[in-house]
N, CA, C and O atoms as a Maestro MAE file, in Angstrom:
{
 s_m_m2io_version
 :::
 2.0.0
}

f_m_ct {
 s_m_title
 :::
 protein
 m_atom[312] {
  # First column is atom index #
  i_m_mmod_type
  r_m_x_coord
  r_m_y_coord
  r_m_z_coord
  i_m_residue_number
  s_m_chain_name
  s_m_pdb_residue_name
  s_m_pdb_atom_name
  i_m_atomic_number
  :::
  1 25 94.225 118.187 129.368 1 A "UNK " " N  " 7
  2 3 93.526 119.052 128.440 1 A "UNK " " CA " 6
  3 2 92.336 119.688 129.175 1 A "UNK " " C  " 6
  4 15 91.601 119.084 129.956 1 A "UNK " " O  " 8
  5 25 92.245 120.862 128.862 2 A "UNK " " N  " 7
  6 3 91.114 121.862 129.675 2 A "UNK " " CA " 6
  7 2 89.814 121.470 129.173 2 A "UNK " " C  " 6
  8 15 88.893 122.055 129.742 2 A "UNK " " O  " 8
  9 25 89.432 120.555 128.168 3 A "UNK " " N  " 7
  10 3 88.199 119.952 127.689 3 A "UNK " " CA " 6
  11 2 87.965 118.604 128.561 3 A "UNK " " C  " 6
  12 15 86.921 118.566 129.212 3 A "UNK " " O  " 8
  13 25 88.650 117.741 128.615 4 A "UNK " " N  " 7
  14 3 88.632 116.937 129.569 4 A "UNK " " CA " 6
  15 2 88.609 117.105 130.668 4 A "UNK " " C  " 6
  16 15 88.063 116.263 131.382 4 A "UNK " " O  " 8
  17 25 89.019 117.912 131.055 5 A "UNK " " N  " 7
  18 3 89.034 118.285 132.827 5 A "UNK " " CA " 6
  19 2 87.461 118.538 133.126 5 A "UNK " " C  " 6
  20 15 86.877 118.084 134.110 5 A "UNK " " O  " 8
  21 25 86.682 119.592 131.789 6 A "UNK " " N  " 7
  22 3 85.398 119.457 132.061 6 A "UNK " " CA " 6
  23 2 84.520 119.036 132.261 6 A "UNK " " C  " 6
  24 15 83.602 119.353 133.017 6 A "UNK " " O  " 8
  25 25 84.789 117.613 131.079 7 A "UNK " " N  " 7
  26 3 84.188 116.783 131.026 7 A "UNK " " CA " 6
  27 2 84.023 115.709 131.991 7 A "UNK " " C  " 6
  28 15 83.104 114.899 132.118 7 A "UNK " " O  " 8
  29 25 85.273 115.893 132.750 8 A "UNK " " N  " 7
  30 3 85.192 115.124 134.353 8 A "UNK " " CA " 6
  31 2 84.315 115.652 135.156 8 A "UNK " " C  " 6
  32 15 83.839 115.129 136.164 8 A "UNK " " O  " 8
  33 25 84.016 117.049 134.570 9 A "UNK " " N  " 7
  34 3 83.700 117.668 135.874 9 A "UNK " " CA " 6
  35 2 82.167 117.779 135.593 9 A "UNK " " C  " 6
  36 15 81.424 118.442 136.316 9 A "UNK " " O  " 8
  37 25 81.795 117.170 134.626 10 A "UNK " " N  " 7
  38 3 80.343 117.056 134.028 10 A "UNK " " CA " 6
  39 2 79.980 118.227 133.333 10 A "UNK " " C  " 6
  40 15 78.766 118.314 133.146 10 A "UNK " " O  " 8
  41 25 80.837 119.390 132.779 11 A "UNK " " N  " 7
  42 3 80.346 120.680 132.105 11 A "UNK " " CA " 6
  43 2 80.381 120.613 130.655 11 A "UNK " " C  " 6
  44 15 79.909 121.353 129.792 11 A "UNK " " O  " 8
  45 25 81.097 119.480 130.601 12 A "UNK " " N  " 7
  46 3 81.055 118.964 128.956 12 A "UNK " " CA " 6
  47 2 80.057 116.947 128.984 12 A "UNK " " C  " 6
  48 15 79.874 115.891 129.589 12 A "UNK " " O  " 8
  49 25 79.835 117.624 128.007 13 A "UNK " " N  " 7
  50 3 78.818 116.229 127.948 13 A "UNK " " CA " 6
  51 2 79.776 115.504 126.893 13 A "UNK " " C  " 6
  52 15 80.387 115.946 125.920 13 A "UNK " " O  " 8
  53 25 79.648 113.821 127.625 14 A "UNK " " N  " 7
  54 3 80.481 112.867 126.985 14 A "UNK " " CA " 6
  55 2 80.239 112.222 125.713 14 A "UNK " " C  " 6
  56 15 79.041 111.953 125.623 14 A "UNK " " O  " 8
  57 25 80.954 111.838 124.607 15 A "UNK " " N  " 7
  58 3 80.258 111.142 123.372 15 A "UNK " " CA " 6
  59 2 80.288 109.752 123.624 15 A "UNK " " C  " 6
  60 15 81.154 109.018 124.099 15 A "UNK " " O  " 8
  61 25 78.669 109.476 123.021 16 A "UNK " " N  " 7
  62 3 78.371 108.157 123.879 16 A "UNK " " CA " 6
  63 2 79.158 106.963 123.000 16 A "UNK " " C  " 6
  64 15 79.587 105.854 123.319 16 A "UNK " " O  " 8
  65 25 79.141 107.766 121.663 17 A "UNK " " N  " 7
  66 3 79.857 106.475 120.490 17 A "UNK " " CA " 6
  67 2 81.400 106.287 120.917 17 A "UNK " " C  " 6
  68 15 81.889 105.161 120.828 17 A "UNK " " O  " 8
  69 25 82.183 107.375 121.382 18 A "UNK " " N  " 7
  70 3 83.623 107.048 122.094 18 A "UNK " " CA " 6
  71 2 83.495 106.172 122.970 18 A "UNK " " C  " 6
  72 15 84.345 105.286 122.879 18 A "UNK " " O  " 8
  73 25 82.320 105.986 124.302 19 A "UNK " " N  " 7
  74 3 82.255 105.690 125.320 19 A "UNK " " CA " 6
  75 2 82.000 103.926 124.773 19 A "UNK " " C  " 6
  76 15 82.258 102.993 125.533 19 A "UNK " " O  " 8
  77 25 81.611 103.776 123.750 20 A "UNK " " N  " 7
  78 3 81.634 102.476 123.424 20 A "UNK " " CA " 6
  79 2 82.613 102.092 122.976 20 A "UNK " " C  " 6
  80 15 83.156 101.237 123.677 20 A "UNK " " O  " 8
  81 25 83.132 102.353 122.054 21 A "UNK " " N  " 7
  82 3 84.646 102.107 121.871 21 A "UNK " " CA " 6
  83 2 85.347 101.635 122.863 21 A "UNK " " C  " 6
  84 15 85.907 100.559 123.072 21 A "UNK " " O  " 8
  85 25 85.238 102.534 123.396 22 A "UNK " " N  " 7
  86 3 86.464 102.368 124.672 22 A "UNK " " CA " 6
  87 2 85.528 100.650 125.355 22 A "UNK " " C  " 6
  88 15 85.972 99.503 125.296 22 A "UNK " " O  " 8
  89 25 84.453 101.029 125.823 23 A "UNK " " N  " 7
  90 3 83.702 100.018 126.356 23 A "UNK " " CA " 6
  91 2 84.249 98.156 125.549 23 A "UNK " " C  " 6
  92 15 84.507 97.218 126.304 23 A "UNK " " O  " 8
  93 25 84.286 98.076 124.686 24 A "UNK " " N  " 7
  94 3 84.608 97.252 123.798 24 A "UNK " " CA " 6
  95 2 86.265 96.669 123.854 24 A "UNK " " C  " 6
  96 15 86.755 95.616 124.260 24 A "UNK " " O  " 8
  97 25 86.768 97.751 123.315 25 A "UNK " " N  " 7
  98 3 88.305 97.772 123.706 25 A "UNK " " CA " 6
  99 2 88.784 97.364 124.796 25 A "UNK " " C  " 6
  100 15 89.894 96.832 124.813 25 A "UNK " " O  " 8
  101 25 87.998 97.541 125.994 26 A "UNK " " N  " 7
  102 3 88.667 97.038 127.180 26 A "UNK " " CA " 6
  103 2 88.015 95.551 127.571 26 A "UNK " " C  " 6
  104 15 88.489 94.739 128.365 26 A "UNK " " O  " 8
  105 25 86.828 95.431 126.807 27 A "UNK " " N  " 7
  106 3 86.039 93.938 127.051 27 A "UNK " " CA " 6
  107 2 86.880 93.173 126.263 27 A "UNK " " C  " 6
  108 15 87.145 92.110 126.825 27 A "UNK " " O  " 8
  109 25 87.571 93.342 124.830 28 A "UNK " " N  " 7
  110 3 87.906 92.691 124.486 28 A "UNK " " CA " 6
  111 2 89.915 92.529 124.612 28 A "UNK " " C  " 6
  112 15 90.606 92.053 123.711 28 A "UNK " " O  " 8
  113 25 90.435 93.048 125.904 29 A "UNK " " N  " 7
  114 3 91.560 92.713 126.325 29 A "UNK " " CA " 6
  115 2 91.387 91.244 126.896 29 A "UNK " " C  " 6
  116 15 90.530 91.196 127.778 29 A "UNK " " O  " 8
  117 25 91.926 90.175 126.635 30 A "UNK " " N  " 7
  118 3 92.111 89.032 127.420 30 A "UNK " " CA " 6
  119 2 92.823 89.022 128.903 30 A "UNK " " C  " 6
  120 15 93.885 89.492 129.310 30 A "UNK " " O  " 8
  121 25 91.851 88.337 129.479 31 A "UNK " " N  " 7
  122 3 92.038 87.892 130.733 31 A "UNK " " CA " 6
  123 2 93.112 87.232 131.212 31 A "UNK " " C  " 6
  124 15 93.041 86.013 131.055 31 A "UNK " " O  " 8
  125 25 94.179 87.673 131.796 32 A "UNK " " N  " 7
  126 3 95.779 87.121 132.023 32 A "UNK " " CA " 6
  127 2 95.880 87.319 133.809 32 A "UNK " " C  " 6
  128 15 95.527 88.107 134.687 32 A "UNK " " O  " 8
  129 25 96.514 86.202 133.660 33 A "UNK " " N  " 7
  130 3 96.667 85.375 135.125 33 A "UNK " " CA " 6
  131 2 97.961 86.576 135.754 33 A "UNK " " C  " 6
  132 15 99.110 86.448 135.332 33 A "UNK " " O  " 8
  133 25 97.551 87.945 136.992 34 A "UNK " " N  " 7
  134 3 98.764 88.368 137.050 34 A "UNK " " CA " 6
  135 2 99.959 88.283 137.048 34 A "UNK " " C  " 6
  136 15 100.763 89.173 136.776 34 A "UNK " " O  " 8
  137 25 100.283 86.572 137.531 35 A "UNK " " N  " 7
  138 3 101.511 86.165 137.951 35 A "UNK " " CA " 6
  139 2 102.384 85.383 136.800 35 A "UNK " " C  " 6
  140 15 103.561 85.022 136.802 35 A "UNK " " O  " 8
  141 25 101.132 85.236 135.616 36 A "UNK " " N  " 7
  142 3 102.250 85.148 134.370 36 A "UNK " " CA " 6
  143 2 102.537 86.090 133.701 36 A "UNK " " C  " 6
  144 15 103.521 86.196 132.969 36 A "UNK " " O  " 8
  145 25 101.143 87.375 134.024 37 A "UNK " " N  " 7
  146 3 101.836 88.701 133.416 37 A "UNK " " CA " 6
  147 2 102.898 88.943 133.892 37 A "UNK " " C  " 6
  148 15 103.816 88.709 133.106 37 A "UNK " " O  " 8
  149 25 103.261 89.388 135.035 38 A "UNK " " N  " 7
  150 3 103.813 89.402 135.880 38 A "UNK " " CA " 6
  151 2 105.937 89.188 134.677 38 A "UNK " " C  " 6
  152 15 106.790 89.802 134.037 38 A "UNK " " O  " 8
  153 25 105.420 87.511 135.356 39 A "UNK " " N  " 7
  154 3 106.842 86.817 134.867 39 A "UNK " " CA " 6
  155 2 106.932 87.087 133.430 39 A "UNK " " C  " 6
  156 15 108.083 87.282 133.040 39 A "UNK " " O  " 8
  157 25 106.031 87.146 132.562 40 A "UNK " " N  " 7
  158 3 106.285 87.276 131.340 40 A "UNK " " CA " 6
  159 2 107.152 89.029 130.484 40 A "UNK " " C  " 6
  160 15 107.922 89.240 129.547 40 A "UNK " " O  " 8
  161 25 106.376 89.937 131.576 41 A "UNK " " N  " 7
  162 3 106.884 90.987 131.734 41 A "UNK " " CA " 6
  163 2 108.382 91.220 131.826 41 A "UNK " " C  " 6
  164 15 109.118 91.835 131.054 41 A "UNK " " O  " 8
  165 25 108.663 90.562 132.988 42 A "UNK " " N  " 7
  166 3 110.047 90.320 133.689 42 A "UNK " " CA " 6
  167 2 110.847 90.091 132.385 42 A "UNK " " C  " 6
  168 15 111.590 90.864 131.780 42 A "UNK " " O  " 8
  169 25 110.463 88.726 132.101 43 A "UNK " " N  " 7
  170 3 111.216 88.423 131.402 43 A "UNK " " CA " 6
  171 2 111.507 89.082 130.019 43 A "UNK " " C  " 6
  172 15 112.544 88.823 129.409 43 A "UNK " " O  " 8
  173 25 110.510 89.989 129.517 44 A "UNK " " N  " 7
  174 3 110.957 90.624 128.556 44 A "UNK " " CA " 6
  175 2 112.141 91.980 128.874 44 A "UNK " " C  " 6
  176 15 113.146 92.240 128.211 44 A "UNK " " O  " 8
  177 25 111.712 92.567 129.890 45 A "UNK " " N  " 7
  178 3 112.387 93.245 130.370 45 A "UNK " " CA " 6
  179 2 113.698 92.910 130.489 45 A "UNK " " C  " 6
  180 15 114.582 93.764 130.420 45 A "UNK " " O  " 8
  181 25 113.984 91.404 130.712 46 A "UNK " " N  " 7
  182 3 115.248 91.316 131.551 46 A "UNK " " CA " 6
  183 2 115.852 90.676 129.956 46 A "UNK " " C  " 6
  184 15 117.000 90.347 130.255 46 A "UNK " " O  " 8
  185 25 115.721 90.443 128.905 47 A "UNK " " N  " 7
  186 3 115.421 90.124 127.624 47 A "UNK " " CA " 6
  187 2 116.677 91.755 127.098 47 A "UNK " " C  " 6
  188 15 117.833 91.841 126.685 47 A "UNK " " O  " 8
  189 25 115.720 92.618 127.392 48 A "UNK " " N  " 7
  190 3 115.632 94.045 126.674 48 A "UNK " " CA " 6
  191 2 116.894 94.542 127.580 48 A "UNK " " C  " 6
  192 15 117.667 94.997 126.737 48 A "UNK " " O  " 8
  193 25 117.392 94.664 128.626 49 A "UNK " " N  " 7
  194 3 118.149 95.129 129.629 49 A "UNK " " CA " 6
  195 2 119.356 94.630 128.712 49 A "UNK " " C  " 6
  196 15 120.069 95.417 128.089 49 A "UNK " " O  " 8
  197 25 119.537 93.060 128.687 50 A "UNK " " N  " 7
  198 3 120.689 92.293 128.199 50 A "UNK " " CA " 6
  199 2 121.373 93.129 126.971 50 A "UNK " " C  " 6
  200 15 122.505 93.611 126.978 50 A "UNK " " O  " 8
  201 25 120.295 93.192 125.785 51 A "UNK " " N  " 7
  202 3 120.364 93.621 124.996 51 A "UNK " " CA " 6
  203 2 121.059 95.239 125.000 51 A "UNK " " C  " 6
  204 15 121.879 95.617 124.164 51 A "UNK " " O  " 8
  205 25 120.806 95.639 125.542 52 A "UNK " " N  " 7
  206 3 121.104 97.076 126.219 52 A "UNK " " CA " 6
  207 2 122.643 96.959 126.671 52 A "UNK " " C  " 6
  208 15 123.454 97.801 126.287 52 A "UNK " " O  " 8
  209 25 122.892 96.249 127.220 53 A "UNK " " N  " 7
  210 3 124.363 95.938 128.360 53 A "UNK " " CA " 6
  211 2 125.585 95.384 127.021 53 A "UNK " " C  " 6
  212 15 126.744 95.759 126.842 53 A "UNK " " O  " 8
  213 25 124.760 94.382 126.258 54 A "UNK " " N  " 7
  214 3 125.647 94.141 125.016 54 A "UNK " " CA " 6
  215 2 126.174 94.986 123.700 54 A "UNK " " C  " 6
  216 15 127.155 94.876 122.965 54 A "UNK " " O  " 8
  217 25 125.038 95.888 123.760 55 A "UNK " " N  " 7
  218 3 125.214 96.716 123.015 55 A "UNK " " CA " 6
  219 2 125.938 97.881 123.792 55 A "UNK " " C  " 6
  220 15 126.274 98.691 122.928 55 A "UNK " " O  " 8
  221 25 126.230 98.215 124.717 56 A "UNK " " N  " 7
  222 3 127.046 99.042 125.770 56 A "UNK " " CA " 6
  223 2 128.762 98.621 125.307 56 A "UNK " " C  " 6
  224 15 129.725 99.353 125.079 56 A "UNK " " O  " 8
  225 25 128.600 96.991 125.298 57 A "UNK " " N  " 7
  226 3 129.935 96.684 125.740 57 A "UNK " " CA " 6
  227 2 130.200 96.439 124.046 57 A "UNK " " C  " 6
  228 15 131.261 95.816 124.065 57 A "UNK " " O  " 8
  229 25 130.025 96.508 123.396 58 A "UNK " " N  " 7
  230 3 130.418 96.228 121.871 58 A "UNK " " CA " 6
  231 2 131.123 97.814 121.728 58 A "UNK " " C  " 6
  232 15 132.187 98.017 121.142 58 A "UNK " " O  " 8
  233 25 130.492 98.622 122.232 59 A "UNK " " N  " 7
  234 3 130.500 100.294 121.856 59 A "UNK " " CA " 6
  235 2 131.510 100.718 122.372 59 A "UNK " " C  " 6
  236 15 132.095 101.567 121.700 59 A "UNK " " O  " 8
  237 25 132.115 100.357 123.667 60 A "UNK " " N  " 7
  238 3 133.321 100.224 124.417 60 A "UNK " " CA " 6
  239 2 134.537 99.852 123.549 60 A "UNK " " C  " 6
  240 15 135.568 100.431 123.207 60 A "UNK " " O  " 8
  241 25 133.784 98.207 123.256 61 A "UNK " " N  " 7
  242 3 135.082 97.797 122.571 61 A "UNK " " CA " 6
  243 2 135.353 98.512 121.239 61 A "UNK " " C  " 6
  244 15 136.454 99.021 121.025 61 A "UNK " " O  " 8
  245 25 134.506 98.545 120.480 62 A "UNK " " N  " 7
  246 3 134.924 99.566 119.211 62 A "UNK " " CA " 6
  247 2 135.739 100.697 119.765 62 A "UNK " " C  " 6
  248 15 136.603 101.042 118.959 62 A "UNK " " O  " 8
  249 25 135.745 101.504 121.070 63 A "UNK " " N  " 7
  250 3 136.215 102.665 121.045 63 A "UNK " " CA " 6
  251 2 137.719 102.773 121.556 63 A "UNK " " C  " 6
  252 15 138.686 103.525 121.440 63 A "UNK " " O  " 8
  253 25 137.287 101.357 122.312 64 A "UNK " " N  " 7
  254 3 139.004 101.207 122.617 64 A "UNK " " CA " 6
  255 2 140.192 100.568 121.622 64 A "UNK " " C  " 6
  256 15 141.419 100.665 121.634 64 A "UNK " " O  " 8
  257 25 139.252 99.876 120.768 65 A "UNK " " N  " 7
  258 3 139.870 99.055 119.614 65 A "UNK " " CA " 6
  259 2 140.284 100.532 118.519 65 A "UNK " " C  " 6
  260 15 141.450 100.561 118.124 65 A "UNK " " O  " 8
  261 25 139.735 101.211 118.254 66 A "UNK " " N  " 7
  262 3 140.093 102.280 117.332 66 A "UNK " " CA " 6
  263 2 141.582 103.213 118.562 66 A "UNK " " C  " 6
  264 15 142.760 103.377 118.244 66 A "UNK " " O  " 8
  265 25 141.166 103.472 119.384 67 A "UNK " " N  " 7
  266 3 142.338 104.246 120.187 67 A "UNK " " CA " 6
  267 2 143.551 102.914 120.045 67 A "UNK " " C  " 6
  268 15 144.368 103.216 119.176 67 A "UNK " " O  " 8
  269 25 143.771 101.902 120.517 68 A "UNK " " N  " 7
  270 3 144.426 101.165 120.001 68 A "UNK " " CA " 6
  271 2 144.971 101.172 118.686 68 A "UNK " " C  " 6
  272 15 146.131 100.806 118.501 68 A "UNK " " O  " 8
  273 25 144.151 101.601 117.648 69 A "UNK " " N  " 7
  274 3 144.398 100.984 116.538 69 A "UNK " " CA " 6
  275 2 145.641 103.068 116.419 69 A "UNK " " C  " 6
  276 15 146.857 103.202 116.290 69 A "UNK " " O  " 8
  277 25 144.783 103.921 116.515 70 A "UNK " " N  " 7
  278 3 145.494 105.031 116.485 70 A "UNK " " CA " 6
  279 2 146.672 105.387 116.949 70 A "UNK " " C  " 6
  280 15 147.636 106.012 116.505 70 A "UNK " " O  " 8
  281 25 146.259 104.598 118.429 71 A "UNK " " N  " 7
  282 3 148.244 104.992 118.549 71 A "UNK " " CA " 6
  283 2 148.862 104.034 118.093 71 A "UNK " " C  " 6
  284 15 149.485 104.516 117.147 71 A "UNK " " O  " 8
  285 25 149.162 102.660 118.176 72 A "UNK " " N  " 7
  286 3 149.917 101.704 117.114 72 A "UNK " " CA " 6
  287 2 150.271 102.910 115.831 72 A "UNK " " C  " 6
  288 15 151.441 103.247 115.654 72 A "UNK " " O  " 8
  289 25 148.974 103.592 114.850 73 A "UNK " " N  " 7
  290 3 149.430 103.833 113.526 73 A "UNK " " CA " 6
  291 2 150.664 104.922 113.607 73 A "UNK " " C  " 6
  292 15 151.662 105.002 112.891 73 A "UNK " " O  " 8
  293 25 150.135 105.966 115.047 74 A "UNK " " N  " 7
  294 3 150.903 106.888 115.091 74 A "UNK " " CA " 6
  295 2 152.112 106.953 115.541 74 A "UNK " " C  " 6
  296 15 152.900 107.857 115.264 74 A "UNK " " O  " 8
  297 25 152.403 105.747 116.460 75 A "UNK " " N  " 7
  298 3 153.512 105.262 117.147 75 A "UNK " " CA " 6
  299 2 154.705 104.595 115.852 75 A "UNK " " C  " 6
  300 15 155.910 104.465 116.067 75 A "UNK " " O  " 8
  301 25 153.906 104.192 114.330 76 A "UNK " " N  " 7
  302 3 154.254 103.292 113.629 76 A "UNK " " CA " 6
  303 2 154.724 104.742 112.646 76 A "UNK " " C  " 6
  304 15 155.740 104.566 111.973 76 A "UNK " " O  " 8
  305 25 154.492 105.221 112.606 77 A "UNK " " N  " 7
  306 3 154.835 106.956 111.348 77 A "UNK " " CA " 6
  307 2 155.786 107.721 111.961 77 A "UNK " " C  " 6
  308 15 156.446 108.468 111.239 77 A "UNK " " O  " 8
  309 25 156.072 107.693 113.522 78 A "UNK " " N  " 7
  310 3 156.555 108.624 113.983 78 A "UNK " " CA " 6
  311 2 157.938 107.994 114.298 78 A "UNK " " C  " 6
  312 15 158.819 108.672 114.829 78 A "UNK " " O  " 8
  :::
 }
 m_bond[311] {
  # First column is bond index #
  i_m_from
  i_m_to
  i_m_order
  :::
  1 1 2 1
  2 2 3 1
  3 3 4 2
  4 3 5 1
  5 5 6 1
  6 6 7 1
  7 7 8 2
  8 7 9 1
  9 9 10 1
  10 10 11 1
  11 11 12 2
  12 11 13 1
  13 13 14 1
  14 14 15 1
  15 15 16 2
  16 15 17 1
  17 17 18 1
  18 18 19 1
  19 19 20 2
  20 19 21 1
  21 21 22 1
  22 22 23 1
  23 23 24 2
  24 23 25 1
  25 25 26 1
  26 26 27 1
  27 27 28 2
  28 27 29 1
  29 29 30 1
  30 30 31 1
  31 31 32 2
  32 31 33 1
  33 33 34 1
  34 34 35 1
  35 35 36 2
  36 35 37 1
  37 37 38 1
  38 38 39 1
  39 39 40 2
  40 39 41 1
  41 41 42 1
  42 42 43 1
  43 43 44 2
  44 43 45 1
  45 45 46 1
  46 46 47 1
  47 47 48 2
  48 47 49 1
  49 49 50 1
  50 50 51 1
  51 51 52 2
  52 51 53 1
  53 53 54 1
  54 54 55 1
  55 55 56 2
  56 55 57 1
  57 57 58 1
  58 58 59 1
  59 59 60 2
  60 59 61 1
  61 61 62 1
  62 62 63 1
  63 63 64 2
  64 63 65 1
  65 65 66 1
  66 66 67 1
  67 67 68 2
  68 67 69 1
  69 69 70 1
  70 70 71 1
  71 71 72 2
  72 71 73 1
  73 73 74 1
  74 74 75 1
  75 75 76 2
  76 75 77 1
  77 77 78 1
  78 78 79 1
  79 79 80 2
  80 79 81 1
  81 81 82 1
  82 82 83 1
  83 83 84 2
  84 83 85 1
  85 85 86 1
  86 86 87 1
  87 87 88 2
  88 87 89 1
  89 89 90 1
  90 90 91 1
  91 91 92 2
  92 91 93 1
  93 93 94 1
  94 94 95 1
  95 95 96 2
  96 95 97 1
  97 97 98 1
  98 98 99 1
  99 99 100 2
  100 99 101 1
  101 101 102 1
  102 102 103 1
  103 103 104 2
  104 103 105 1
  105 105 106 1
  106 106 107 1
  107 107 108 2
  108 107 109 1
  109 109 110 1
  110 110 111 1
  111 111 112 2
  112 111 113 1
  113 113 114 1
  114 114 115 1
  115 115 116 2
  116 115 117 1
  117 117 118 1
  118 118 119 1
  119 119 120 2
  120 119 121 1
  121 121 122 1
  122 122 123 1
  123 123 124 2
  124 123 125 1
  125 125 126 1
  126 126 127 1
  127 127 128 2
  128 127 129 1
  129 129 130 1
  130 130 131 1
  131 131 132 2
  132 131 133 1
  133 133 134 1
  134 134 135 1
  135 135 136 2
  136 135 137 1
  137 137 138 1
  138 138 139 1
  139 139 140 2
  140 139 141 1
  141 141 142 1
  142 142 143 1
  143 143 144 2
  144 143 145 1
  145 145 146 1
  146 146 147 1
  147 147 148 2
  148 147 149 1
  149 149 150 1
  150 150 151 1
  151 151 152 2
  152 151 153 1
  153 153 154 1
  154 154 155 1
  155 155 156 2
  156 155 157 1
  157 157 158 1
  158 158 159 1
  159 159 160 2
  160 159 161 1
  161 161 162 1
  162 162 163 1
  163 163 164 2
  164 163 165 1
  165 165 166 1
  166 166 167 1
  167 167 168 2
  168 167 169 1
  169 169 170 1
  170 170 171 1
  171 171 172 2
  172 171 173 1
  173 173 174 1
  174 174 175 1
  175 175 176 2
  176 175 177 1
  177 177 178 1
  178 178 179 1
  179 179 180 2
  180 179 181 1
  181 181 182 1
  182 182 183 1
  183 183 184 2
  184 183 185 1
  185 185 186 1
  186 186 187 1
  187 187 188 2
  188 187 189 1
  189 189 190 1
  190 190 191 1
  191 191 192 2
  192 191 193 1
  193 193 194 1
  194 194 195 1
  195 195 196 2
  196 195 197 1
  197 197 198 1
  198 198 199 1
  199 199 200 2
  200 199 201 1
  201 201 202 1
  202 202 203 1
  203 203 204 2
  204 203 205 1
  205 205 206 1
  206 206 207 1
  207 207 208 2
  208 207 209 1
  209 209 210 1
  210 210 211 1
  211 211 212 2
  212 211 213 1
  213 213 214 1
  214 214 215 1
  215 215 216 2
  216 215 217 1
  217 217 218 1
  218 218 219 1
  219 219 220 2
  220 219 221 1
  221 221 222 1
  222 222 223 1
  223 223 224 2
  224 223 225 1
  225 225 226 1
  226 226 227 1
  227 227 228 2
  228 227 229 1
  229 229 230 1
  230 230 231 1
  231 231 232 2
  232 231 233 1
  233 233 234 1
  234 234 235 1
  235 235 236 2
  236 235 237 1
  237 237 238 1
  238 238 239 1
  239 239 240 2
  240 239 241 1
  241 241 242 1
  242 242 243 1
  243 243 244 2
  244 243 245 1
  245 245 246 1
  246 246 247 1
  247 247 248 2
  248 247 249 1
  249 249 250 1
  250 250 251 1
  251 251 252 2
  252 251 253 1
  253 253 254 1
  254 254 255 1
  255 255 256 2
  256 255 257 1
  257 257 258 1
  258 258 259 1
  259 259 260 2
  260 259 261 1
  261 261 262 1
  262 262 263 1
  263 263 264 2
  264 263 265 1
  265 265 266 1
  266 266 267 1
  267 267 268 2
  268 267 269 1
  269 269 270 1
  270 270 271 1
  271 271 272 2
  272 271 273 1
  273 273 274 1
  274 274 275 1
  275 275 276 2
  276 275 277 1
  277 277 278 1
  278 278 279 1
  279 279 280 2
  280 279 281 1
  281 281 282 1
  282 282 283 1
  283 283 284 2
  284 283 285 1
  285 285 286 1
  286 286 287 1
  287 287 288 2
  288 287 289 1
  289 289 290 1
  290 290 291 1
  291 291 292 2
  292 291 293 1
  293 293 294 1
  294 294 295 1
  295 295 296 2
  296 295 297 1
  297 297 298 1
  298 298 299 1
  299 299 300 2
  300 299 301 1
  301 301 302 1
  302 302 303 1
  303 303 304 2
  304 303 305 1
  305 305 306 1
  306 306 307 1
  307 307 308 2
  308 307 309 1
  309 309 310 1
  310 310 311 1
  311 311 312 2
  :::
 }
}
């Protein structure tokens, strides 16, 4: 944003009540050990991936299970 850019650049003057906010907000993030962020991360990730891959392969099978199911019906009329 072209207001912010100014304000980096010191041509806009900053609001000091935001500047606390923010000040606060980041004091009051808890202090986490990188290497369980870290793993804990991972593991959600690798959590969320799974989830992803199962839901891939369900979507498969529905699509092959219906083509299946179509030619059987059409193979079965004709």
């Amino acid at each position: 944003c072209i207001r912010d850019r100014r304000r980096v650049h010191g041509e806009v003057k900053g609001d000091k009540q935001v500047g606390r906010h923010l000040w606060e907000a980041v004091c009051c993030a808890p202090d986490v050990d990188p290497a369980h962020f870290e793993k804990t991360f991972n593991d959600s990730l690798q959590d969320t991936l799974l989830l992803v891959y199962l839901a891939k392969l369900v979507k498969a099978q529905l699509h092959v299970t219906e083509k299946l199911n179509n030619s059987l019906t059409s193979s079965f009329f004709n």
